[in-house]
C-alpha positions as CSV (number, residue, x, y, z in Angstrom):
1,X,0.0,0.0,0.0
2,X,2.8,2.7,1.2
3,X,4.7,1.7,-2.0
4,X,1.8,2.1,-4.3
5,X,1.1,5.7,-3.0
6,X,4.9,6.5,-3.0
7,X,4.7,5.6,-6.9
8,X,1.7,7.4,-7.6
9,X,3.3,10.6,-6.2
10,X,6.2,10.3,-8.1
11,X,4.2,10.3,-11.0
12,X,2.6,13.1,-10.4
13,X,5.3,14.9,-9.5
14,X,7.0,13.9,-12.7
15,X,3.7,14.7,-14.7
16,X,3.3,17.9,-13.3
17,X,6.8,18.8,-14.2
18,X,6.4,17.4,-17.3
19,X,3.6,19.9,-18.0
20,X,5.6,22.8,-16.7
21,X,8.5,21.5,-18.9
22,X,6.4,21.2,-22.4
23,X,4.3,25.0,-21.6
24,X,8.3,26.4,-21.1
25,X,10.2,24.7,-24.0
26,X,7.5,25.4,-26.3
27,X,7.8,29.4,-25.8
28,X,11.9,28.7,-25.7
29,X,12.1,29.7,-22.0
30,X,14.9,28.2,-20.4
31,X,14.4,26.2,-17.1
32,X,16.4,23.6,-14.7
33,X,14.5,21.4,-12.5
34,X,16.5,21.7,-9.0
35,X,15.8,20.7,-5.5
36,X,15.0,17.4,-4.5
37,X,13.2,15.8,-7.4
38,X,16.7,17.0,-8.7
39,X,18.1,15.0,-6.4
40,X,16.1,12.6,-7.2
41,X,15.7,12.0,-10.8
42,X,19.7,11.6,-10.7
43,X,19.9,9.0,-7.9
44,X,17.0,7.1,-9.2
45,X,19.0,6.7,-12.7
46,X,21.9,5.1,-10.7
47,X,20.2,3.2,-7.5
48,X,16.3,2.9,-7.3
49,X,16.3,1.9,-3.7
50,X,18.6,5.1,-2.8
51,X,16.3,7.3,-4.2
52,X,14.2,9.5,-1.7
53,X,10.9,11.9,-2.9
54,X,10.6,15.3,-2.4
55,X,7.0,16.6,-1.6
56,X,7.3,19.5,-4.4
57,X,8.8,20.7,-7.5
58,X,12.0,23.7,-7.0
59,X,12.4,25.2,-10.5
60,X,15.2,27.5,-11.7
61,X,14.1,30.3,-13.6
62,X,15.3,33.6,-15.2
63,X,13.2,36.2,-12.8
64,X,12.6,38.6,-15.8
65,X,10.4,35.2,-17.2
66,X,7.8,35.0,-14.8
67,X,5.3,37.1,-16.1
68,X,5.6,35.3,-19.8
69,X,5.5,31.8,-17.6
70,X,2.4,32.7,-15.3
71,X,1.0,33.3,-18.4
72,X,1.9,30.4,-21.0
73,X,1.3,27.5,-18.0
74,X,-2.3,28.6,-18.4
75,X,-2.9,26.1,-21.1
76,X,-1.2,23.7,-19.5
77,X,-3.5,23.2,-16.2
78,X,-1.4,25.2,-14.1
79,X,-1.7,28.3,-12.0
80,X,0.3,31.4,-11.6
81,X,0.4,32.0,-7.3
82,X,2.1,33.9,-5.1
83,X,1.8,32.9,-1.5
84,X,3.9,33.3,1.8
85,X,6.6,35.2,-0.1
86,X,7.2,32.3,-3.0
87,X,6.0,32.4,-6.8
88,X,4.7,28.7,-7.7
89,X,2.3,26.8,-10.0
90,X,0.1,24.9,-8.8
91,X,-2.4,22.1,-10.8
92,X,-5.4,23.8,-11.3
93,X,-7.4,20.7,-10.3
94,X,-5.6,20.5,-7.3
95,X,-4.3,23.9,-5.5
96,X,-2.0,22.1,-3.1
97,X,0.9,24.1,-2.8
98,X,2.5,21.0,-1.4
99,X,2.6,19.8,-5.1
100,X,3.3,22.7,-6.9
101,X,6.5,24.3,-8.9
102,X,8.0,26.7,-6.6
103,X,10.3,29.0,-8.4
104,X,14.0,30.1,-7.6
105,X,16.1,32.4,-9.5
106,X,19.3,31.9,-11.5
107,X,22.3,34.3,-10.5
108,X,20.2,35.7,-7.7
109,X,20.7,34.4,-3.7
110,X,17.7,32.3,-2.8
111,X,18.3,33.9,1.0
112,X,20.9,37.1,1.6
113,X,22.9,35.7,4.1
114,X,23.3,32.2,1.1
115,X,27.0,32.1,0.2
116,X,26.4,32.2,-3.3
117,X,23.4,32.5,-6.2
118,X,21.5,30.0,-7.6
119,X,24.1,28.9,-10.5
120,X,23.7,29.9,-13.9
121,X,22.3,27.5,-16.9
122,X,24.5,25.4,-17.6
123,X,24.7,21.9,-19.9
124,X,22.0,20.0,-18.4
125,X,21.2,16.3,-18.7
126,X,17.5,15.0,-19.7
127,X,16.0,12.8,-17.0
128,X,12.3,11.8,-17.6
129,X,11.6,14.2,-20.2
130,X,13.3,17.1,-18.1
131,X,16.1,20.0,-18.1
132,X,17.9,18.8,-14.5
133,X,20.3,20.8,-13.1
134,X,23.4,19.0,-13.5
135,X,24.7,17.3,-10.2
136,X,27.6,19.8,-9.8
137,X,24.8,22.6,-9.8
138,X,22.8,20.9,-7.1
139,X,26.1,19.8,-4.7
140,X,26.5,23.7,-5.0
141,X,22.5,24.3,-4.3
142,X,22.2,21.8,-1.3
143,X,25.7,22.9,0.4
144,X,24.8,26.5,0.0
145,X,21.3,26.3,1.8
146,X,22.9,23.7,4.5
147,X,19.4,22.5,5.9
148,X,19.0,19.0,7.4
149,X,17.4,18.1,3.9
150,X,20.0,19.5,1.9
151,X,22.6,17.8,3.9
152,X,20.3,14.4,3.4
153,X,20.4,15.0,-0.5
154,X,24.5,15.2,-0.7
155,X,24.8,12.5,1.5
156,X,22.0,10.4,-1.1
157,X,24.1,11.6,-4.3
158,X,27.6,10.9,-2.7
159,X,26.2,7.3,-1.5
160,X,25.6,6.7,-5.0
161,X,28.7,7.9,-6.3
162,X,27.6,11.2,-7.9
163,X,29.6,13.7,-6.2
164,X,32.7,13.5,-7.9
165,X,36.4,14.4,-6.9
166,X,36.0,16.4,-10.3
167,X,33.1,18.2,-8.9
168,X,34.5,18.1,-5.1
169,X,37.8,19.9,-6.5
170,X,35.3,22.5,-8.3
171,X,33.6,23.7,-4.9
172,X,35.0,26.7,-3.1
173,X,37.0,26.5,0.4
174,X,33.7,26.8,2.8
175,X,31.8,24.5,0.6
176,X,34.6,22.3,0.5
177,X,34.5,22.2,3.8
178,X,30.8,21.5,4.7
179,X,30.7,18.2,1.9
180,X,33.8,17.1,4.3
181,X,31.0,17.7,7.8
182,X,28.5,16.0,5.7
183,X,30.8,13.0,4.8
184,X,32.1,13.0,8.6
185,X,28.8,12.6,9.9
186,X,27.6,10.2,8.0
């Protein structure tokens, strides 16, 4: 029963996204699915079992898009909203922000006191029919913010072998150093 619901909501997490993905690449707007479905979709290609689910959808967006996005997603089934300080979509059948496409912004700090900016497009891989934030992006993303989730998502990509000495060597000193408190608490 638990493993029949956990399937259905990655499918509709996926669908969702997928709808989001076909309303933006149809106008030519660039996007990168981030966050933990991020995480996800890239453990998930290498270990199944390893694979956690993220209740939502974190997209990264050019800010000076939103307004042509609000409005294209229309078409789709999905919903321009602004709520609690965050721009989302949510399904239009549903209205449950706990499903919908919250957006973050490229080259701009999700929080001021973030170390850096929410990295810049860059070549991305295609997993289930979506632009995902290649996982040198994301090791950046989830060791910027820091939370307890973030620090679950590095230790679920390095488990799996994703997070690279390449990408490690790529990192700057204080992210350096919180991959090796994630790695030491593990």
């Amino acid at each position: 029963m638990v493993n029949a619901h956990y399937e259905q909501h990655v499918e509709q997490l996926v669908e969702i996204a997928g709808r989001f993905a076909a309303a933006l690449s149809q106008a030519g707007i660039e996007y990168r699915i981030v966050g933990g479905l991020a995480v996800y979709l890239h453990v998930n290609a290498i270990d199944p079992l390893a694979a956690r689910l993220t209740r939502d959808i974190d997209a990264a967006v050019r800010r000076t898009d939103i307004e042509t996005i609000a409005r294209i997603v229309k078409p789709y089934g999905l919903e321009f909203r602004h709520a609690a300080g965050v721009d989302m979509l949510v399904d239009a059948n549903e209205r449950k922000a706990r499903s919908a496409v919250h957006f973050i912004w490229v080259n701009e700090k999700v929080r001021p006191e973030y170390v850096e900016p929410v990295p810049d497009f860059s070549p991305v891989p295609t997993l289930s029919g979506l632009l995902v934030a290649p996982v040198a992006d994301l090791v950046r993303m989830k060791l910027t913010s820091f939370r307890d989730k973030d620090r679950v998502h590095i230790r679920d990509m390095d488990s799996v072998g994703l997070i690279t000495s390449e990408i490690e060597a790529g990192l700057p000193e204080v992210l350096k150093n919180r991959l090796a408190e994630v790695r030491a608490t593990e």
